[in-house]
LOFILO-497532 format. One record per residue (C-alpha): chain; residue number from 1; x, y, z; residue in three letters. Coordinates in pm, 1 decimal. Each point is the difference from the previous one (the first is absolute). Layout:
BEGIN
A,NUM,X,Y,Z,ALA
...
END
This chain:
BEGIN
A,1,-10609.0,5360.6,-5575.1,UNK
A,2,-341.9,-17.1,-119.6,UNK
A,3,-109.6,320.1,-122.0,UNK
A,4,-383.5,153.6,75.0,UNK
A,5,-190.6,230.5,-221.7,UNK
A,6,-274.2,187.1,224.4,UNK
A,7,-328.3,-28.4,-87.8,UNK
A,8,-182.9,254.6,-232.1,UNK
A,9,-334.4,21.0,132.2,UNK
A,10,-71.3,-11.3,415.7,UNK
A,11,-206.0,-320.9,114.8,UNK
A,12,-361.9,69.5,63.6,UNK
A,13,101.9,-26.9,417.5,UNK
A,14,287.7,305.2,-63.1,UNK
A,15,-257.0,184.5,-185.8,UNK
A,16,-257.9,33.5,257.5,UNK
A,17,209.2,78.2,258.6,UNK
A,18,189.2,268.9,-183.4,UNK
A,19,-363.5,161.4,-60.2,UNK
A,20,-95.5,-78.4,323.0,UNK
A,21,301.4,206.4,123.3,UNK
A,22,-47.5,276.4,-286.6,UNK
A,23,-326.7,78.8,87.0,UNK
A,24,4.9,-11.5,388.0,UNK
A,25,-184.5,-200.0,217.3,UNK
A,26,-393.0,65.1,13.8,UNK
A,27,-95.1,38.1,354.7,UNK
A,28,-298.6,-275.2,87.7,UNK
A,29,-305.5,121.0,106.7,UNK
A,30,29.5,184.7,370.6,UNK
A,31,-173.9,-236.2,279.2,UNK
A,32,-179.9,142.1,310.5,UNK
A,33,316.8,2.6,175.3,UNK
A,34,211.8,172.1,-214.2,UNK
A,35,-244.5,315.4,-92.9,UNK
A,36,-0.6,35.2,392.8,UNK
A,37,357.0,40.2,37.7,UNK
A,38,45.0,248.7,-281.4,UNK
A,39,-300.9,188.1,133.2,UNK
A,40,190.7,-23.3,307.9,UNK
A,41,318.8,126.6,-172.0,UNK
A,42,-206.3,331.6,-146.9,UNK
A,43,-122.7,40.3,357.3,UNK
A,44,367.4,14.6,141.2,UNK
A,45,132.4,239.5,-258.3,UNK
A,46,-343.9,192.5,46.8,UNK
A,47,122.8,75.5,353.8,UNK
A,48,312.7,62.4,-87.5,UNK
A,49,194.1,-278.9,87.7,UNK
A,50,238.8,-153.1,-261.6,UNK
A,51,-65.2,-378.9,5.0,UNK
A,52,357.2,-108.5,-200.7,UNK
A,53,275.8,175.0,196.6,UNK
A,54,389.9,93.8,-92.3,UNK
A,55,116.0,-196.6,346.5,UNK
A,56,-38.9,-53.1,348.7,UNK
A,57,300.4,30.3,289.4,UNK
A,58,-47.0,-418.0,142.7,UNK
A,59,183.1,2.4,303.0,UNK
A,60,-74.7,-408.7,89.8,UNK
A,61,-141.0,-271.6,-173.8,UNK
A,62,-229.3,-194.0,190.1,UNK
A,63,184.1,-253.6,126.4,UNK
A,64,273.9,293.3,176.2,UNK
A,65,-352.3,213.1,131.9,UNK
A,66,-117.3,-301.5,169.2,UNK
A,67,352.1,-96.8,185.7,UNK
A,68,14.0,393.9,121.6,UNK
A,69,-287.4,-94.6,284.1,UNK
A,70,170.1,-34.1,301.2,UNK
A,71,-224.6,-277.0,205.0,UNK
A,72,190.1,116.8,322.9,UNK
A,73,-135.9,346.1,-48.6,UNK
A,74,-321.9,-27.0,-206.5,UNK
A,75,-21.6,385.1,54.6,UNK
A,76,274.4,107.8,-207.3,UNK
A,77,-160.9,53.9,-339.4,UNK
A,78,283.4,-0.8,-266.9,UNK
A,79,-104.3,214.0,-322.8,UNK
A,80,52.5,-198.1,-368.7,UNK
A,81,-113.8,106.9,-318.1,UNK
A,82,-74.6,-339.3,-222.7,UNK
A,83,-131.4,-19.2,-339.9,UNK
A,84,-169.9,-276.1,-174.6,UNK
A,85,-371.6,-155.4,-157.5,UNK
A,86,-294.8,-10.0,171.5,UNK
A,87,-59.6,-399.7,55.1,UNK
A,88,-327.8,41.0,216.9,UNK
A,89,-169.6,277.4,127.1,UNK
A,90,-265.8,12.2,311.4,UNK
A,91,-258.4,327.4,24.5,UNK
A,92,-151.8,43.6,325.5,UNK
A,93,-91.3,330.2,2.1,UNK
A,94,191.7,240.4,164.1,UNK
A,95,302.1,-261.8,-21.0,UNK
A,96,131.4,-200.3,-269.3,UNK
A,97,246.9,-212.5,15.3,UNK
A,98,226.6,-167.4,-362.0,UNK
A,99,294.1,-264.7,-45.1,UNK
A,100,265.4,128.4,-196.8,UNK
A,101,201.2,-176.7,-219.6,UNK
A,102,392.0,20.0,-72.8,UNK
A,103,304.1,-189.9,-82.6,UNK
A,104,82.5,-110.9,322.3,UNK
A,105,-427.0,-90.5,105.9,UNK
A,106,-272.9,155.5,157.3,UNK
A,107,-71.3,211.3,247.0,UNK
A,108,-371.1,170.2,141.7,UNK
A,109,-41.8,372.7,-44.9,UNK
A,110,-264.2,136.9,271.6,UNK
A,111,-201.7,364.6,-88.8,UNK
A,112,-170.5,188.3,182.5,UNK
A,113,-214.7,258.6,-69.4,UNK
A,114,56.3,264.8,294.6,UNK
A,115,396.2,-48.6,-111.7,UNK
A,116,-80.2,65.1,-375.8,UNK
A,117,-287.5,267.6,-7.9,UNK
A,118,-140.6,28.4,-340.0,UNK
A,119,290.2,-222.0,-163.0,UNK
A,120,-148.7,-277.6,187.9,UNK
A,121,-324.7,50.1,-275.3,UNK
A,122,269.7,-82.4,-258.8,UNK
A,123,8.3,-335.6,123.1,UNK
A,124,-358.4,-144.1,-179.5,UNK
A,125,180.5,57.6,-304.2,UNK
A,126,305.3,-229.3,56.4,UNK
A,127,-49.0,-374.7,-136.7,UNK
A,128,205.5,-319.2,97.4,UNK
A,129,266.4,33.7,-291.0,UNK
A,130,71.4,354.7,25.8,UNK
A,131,426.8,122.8,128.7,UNK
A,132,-50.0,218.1,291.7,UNK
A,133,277.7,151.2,193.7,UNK
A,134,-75.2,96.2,395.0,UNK
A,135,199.7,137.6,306.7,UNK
A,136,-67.0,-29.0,374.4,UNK
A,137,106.4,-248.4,280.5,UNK
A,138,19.1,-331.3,62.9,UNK
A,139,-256.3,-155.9,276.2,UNK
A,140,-191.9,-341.2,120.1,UNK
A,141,-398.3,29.5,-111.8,UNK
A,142,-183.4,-202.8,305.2,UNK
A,143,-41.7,-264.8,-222.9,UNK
A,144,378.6,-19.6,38.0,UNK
A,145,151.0,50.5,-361.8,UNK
A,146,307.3,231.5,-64.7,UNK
A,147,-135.2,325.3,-228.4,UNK
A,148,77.5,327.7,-96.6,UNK
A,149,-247.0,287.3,137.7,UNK
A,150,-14.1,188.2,-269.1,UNK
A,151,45.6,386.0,24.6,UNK
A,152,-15.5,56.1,-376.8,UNK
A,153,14.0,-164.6,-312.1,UNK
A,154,29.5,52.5,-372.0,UNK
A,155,-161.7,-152.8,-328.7,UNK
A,156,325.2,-147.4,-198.7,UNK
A,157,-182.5,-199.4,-273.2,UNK
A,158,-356.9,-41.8,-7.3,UNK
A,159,-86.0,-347.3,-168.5,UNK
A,160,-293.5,7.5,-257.2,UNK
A,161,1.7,-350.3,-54.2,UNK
A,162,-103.8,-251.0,257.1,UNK
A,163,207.0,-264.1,168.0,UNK
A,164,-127.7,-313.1,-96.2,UNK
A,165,-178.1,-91.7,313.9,UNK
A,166,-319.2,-277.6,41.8,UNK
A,167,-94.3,153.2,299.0,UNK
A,168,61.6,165.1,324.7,UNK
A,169,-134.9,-168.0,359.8,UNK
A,170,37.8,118.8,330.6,UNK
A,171,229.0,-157.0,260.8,UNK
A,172,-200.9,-83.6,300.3,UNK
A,173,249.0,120.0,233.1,UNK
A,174,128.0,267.8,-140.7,UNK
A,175,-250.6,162.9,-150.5,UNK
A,176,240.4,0.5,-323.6,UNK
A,177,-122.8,-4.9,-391.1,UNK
A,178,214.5,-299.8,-159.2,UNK
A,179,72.7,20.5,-312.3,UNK
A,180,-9.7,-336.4,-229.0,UNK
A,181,212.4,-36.5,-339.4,UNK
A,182,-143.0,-71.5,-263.0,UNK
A,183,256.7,-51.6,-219.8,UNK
A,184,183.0,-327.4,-41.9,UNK
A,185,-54.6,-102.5,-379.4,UNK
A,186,323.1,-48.5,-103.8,UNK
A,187,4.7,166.9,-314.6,UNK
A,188,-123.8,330.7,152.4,UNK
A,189,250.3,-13.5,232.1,UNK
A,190,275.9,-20.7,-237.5,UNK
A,191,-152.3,299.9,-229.8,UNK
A,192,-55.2,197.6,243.8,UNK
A,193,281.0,-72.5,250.8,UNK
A,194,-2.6,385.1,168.7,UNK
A,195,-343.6,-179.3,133.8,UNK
A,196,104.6,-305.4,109.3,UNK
A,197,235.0,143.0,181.1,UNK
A,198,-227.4,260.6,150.5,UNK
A,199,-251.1,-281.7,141.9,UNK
A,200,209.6,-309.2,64.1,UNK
A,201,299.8,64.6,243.4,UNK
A,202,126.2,-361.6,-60.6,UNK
A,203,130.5,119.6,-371.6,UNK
A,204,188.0,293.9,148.8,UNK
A,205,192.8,-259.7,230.8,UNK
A,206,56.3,-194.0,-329.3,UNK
A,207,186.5,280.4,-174.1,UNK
A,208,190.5,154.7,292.0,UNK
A,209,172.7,-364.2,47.7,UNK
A,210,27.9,18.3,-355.3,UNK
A,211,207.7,323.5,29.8,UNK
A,212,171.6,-147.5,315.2,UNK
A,213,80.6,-247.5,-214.5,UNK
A,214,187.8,196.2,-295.4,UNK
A,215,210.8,221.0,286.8,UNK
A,216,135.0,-331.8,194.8,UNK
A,217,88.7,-142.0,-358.7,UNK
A,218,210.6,344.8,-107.1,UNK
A,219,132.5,26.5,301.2,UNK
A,220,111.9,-350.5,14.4,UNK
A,221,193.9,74.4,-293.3,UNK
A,222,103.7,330.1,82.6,UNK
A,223,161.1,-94.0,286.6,UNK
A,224,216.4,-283.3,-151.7,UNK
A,225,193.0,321.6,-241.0,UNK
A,226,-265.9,-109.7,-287.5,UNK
A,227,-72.7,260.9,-235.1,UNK
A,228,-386.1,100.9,-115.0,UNK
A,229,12.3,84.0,-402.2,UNK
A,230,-262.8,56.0,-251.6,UNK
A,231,-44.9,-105.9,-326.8,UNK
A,232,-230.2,18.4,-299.0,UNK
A,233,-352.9,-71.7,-44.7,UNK
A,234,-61.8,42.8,-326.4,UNK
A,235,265.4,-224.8,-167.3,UNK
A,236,107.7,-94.8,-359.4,UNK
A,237,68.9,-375.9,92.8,UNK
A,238,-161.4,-187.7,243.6,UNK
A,239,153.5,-236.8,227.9,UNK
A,240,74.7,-135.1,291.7,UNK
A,241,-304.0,-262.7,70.5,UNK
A,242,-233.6,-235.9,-185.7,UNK
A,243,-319.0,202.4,-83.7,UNK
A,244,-144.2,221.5,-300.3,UNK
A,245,25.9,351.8,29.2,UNK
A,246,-240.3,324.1,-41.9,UNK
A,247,105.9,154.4,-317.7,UNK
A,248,-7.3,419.4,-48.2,UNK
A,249,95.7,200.9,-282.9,UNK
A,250,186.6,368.2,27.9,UNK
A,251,-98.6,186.9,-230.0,UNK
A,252,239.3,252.4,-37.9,UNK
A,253,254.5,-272.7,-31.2,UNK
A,254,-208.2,-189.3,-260.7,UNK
A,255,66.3,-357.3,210.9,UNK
A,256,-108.7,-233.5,197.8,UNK
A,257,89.9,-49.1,393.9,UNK
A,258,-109.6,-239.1,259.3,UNK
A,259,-78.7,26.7,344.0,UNK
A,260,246.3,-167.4,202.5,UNK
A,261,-49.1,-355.9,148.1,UNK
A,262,312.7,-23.4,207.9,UNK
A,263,266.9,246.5,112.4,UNK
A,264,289.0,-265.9,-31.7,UNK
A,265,168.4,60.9,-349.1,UNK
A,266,36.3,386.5,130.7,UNK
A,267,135.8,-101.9,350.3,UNK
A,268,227.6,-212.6,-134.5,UNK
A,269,151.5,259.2,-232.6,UNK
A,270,68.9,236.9,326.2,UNK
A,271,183.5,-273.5,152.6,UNK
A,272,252.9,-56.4,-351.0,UNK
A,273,25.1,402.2,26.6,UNK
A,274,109.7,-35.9,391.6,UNK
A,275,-244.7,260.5,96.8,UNK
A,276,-12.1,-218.7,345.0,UNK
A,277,22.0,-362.4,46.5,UNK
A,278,-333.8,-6.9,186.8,UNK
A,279,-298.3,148.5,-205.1,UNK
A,280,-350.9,-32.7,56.5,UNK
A,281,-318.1,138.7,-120.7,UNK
A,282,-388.1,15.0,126.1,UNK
A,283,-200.4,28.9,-352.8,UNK
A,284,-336.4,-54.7,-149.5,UNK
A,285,11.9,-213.4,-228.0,UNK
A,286,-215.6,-151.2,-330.7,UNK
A,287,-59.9,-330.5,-101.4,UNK
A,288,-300.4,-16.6,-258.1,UNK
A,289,-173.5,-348.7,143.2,UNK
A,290,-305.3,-136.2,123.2,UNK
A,291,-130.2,108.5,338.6,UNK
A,292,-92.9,-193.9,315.5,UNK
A,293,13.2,-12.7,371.7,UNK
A,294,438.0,4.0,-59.8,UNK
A,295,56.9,205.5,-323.9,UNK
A,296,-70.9,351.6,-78.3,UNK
A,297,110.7,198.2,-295.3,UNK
A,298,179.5,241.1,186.8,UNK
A,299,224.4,-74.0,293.1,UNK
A,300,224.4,91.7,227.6,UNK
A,301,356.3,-200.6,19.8,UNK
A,302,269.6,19.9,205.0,UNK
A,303,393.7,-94.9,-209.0,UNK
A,304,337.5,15.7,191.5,UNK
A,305,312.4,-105.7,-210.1,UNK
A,306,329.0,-58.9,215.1,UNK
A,307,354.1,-32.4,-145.0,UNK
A,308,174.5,-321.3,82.1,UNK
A,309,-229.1,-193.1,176.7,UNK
A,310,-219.6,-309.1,-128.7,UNK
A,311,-331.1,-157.2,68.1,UNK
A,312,73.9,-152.8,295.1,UNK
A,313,120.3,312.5,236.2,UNK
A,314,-314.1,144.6,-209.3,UNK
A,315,-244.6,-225.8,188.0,UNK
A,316,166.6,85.5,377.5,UNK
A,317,-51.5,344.9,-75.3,UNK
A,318,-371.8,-25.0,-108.4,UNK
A,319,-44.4,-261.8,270.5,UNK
A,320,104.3,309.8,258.1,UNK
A,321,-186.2,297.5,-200.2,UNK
A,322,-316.2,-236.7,-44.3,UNK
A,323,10.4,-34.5,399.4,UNK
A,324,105.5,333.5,85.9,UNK
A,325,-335.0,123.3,-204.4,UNK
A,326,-211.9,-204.3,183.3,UNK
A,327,125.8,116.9,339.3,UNK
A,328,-64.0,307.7,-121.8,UNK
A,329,-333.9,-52.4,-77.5,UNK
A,330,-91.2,-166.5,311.1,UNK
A,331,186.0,165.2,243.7,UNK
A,332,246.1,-247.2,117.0,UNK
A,333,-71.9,-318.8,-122.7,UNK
A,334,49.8,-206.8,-333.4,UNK
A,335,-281.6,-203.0,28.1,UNK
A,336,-335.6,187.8,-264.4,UNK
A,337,-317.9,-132.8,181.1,UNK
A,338,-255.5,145.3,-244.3,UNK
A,339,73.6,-225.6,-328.2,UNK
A,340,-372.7,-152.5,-69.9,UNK
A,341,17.7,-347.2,126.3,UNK
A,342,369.1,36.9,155.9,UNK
A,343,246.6,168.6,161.5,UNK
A,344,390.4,51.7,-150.5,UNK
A,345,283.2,-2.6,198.5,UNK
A,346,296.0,222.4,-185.3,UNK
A,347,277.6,-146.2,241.9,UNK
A,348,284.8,-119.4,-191.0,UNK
A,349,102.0,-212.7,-124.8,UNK
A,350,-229.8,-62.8,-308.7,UNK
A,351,-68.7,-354.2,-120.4,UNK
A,352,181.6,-100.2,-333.9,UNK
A,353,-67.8,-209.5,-250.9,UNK
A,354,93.2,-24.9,-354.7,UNK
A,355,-253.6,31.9,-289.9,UNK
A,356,91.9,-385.6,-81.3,UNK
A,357,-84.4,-109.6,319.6,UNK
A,358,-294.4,155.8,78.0,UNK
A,359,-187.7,-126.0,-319.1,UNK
A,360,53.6,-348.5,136.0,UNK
A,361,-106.0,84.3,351.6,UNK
A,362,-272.1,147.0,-103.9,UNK
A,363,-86.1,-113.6,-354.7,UNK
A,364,145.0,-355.0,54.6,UNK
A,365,205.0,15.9,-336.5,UNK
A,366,362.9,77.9,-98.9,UNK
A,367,-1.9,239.1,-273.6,UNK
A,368,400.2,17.5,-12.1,UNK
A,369,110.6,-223.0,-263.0,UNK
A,370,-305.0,79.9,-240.3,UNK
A,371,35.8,152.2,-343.4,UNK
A,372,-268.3,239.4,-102.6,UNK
A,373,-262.7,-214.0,-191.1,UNK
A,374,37.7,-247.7,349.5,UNK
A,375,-83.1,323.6,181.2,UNK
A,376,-313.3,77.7,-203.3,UNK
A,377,-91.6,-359.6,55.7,UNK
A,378,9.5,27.6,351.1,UNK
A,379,-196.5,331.4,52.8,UNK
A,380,-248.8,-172.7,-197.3,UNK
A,381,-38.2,-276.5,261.2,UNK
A,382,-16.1,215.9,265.0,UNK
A,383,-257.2,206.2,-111.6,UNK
A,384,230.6,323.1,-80.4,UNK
A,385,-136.3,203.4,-294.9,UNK
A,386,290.9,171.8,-223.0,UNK
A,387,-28.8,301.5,-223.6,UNK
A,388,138.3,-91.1,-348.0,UNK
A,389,369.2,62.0,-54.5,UNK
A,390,100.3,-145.3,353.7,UNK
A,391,370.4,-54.7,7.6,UNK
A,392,163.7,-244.9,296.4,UNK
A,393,35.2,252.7,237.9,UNK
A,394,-368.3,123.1,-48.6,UNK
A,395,-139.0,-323.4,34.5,UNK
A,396,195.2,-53.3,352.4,UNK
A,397,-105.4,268.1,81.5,UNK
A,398,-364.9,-32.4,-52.4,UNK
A,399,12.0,-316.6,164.6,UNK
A,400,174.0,148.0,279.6,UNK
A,401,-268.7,262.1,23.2,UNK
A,402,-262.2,-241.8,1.4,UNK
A,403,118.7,-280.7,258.9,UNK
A,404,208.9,206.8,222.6,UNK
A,405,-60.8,371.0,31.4,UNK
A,406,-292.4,-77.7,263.6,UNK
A,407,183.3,-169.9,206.0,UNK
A,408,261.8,189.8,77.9,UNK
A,409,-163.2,253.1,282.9,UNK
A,410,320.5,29.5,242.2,UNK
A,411,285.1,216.4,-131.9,UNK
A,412,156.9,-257.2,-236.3,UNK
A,413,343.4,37.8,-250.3,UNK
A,414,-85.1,-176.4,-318.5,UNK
A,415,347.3,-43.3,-150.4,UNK
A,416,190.9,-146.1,-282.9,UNK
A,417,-214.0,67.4,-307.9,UNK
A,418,33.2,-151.3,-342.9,UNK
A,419,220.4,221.7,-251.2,UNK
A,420,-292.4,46.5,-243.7,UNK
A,421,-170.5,184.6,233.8,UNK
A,422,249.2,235.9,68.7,UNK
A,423,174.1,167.7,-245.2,UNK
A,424,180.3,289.5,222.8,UNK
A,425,66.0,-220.8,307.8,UNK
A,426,380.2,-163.6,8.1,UNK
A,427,52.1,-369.4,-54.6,UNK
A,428,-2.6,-229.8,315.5,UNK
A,429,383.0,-48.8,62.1,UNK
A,430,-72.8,-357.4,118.6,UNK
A,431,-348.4,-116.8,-225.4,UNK
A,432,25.4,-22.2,-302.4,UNK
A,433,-286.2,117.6,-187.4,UNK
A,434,-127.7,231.7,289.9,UNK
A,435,81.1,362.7,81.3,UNK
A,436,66.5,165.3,320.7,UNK
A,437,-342.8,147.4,100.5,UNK
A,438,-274.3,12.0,318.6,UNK
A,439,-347.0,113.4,20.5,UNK
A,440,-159.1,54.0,312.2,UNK
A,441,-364.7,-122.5,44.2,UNK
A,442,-212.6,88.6,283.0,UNK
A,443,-380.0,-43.8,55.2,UNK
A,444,11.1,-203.3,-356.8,UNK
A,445,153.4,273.3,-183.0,UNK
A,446,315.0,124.4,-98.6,UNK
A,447,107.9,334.2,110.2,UNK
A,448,368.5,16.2,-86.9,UNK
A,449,232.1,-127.3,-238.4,UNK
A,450,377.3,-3.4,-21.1,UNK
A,451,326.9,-103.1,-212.5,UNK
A,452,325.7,-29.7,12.3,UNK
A,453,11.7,219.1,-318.5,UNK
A,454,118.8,-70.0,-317.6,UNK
A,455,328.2,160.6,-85.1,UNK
A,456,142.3,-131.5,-311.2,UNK
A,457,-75.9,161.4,-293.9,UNK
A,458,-12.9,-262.0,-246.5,UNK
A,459,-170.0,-214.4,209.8,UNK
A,460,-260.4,231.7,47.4,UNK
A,461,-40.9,28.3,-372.2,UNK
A,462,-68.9,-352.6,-82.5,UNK
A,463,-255.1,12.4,252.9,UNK
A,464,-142.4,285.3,-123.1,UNK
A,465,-1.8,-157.0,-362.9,UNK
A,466,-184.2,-299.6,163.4,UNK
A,467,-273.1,253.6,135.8,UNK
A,468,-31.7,130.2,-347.8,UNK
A,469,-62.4,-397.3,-125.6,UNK
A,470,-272.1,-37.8,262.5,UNK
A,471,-179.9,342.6,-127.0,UNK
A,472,30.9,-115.8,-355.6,UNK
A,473,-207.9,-337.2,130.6,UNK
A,474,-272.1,271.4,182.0,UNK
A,475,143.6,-3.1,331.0,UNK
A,476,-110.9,442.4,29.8,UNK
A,477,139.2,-0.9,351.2,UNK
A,478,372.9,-79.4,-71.9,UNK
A,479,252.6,259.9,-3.0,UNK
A,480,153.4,193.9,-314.3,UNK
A,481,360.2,24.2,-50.8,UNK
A,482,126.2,351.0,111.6,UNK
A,483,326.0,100.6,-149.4,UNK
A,484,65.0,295.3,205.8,UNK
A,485,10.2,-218.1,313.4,UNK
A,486,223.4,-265.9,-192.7,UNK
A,487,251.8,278.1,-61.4,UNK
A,488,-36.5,155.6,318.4,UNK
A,489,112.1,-389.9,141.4,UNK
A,490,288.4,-63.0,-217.8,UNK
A,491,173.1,355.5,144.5,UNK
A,492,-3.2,-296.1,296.4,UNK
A,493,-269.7,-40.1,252.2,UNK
A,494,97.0,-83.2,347.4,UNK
A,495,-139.3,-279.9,174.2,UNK
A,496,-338.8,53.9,231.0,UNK
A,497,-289.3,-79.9,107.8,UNK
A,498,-332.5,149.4,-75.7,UNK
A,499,-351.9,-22.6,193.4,UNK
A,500,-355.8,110.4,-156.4,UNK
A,501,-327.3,-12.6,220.8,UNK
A,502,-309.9,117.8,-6.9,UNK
A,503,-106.4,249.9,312.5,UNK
A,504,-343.5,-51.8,-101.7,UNK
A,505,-5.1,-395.1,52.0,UNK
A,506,214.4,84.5,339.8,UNK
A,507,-256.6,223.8,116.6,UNK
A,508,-326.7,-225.8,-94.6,UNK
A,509,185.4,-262.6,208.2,UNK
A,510,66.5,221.8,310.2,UNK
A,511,-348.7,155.2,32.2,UNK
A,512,-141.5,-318.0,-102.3,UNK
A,513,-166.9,131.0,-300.0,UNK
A,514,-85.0,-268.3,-291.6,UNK
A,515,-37.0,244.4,-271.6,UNK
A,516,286.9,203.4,-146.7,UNK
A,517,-293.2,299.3,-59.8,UNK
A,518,-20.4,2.1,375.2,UNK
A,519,367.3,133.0,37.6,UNK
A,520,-16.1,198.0,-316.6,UNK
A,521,-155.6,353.1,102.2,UNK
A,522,-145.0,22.8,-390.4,UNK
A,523,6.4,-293.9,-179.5,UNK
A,524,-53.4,-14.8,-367.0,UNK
A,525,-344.1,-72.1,-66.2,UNK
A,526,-241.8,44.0,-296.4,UNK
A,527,-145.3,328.5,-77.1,UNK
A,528,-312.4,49.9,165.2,UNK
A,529,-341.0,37.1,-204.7,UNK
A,530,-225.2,221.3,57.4,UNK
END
């Protein structure tokens, strides 16, 4: 294991945001806007009303008020009490009428000033952006739009910072104020994602299916006996997965620890220890890489290990969770119509091919029989750049990224890889010189990845010793030898089958966003400058 001494000093980047957050944030300099909403907020708590309260009894959200009128018996007024943010607000003297905002939409609040007395003079100091809560009933205005009369109301949270609105213009029907966003620069957005979320409705779609998403995959297992497990973060060894990890130091320890890049080593321990012969775990995890429209630092997998079952049975069952998700998603159907460009149909079964075979459909060469310097020949003559250290299995695989990836936008089983590449997957009990593995690529990506694992210990140590050969050439990304794992497979490891994929590709693919920061409620970013 190579060994890493942290550094002594902090980089120039760390430095200035550790005094950035040392000595606070300096507000900027007030606009218009903003000095009228915290004159606004003295005003309030000069009359005596508290503008940030403890709580508020919601009896409906606004989708629940609005069912309540009865169009048989327009008459019957149903009291609610809703709570939400001001989205638009209309002042027409001794009425005023506001759209509400909550997790389930938006609904119209009508005042009136004979109803409210003085309160309804409380109302000019309300902006778009503020949390009120209100009670009264439920009614058609003549315009014909569900709202709550409002009997009273309460101040929750007054905003003192503006939505970030262009402008306002009036409907010419309805007399409304509507309000335009202003804010769709993507790097905003993903600072300041309590914002986005405020002012674009689309993203909260995005990360409810993203939740849907995580509950159909846990109950999928939990329903099948499969047992959900933690295990550690912070690790002494890495493992599990080609990548370079994020290194910390504990100090009270005196040693270094890295930030895990794979759950497998640990699951795979639970399943020698016969905790169950299903386990699974739903984990962040760290991989310390470049970052594009596929790849972010920090991630969120999905792993399931299974005793005595192999590759292939491993492929029905994603085949069937894979489509059960995206029934799920779309309410009945398998078939994701909002992939840019395309739509995906989830029905099984998935195409297979082997890795082999789809470098010659696609690349039009046979990579099989080549030795390593043949390899580097050819991913020089088709245009396939190589970092330095390459072994065979890195090259085919680079090649494979380059020439095949794309094309592969239905569900597809890539199968059959080469053993270099694989150095915890079990040889191919029929092909020589392959193991027993799939990947699943949809969209041009991979989202899963599977073995039939590896259970012979001394097998697994000559691989490892391999891995160590390709570090010593500068291959960073290839695994270290971890003992503890070694011993914990020669107490005799049963056979299984083991699945890793990533939620956050899954999810990009069935909302149809192409960034992984669009799924990713705070992506990493750099720290802002003032």
């Amino acid at each position: 294991m190579t060994t890493h001494t942290p550094p002594t000093e902090h980089s120039e980047e760390i430095k200035d945001a550790l005094r950035h957050i040392e000595e606070g944030e300096r507000p900027d300099a007030l606009t218009d806007q903003e000095r009228e909403r915290r004159n606004s907020l003295e005003e309030l708590r000069t009359l005596g009303i508290e503008p940030y309260a403890y709580s508020f009894e919601r009896t409906r959200f606004s989708d629940e008020a609005m069912a309540l009128f009865d169009e048989s018996n327009p008459d019957a007024h149903p009291i609610a009490s809703l709570a939400g943010r001001i989205m638009g607000i209309r002042r027409m003297g001794k009425a005023t009428f506001a759209h509400i905002q909550d997790e389930a939409g938006k609904i119209q609040l009508y005042f009136k000033s004979n109803d409210l007395a003085e309160r309804y003079d409380v109302l000019r100091l309300l902006d778009i952006g503020d949390i009120v809560g209100a009670t009264g009933y439920i009614f058609r205005t003549r315009t014909g739009e569900i709202s709550l009369h409002v009997e009273s109301f309460e101040i929750l949270a007054k905003a003192i910072r503006p939505l970030p609105v262009v402008k306002e213009e009036t409907d010419p029907v309805t007399g409304e104020k509507i309000v335009h966003d202003a804010f769709s620069d993507k790097e905003l957005r993903y600072r300041r994602r309590y914002v986005d979320l405020i002012v674009n409705s689309e993203i909260r779609k995005t990360f409810r299916t993203r939740a849907k998403i995580i509950s159909t995959i846990r109950r999928y297992f939990d329903s099948r006996g499969y047992l959900e497990v933690e295990t550690p973060v912070l690790q002494p060894i890495y493992g599990g997965a080609y990548a370079r990890p994020f290194i910390t130091h504990h100090n009270a320890l005196d040693f270094d620890l890295f930030l895990r890049i794979a759950d497998e080593l640990y699951l795979k321990r639970l399943i020698v220890g016969g905790l169950a012969e299903g386990v699974y775990e739903i984990s962040k995890d760290f991989r310390n890489e470049g970052m594009d429209k596929n790849h972010s630092p920090e991630f969120t997998m999905a792993e399931i290990y299974i005793a005595y079952h192999d590759y292939e049975w491993m492929m029905a069952f994603t085949e069937e969770m894979f489509a059960e998700i995206a029934r799920e998603v779309t309410g009945g159907s398998m078939v994701i119509s909002n992939v840019p460009g395309d739509t995906i149909d989830f029905t099984p079964p998935f195409r297979r091919l082997s890795m082999y075979d789809s470098i010659r459909e696609y690349a039009d060469v046979d990579v099989s029989g080549m030795n390593e310097d043949e390899l580097r020949i050819t991913a020089k003559k088709l245009g396939v750049d190589l970092e330095p250290g390459s072994g065979a299995g890195k090259i085919i695989d680079e090649i494979f990224s380059a020439k095949v990836e794309h094309h592969l936008i239905r569900p597809t089983f890539i199968t059959d890889y080469p053993l270099s590449m694989s150095p915890l997957a079990k040889s191919h009990r029929s092909k020589a010189g392959l193991v027993e593995r799939f990947e699943l690529y949809v969209n041009g990506q991979e989202v899963a990845n599977a073995f039939s694992e590896l259970n012979d210990p001394l097998d697994q140590r000559t691989r490892f010793e391999e891995q160590a050969r390709l570090r010593s050439k500068g291959d960073e990304e290839a695994m270290v030898l971890d003992e503890d794992y070694l011993r914990a497979m020669e107490y005799g490891m049963p056979p299984m089958a083991g699945l890793g994929f990533g939620v956050d590709r899954l999810t990009m693919i069935m909302t149809g966003e192409e960034s992984i920061r669009d799924v990713v409620l705070f992506p990493a970013m750099r720290p802002e400058r003032k």
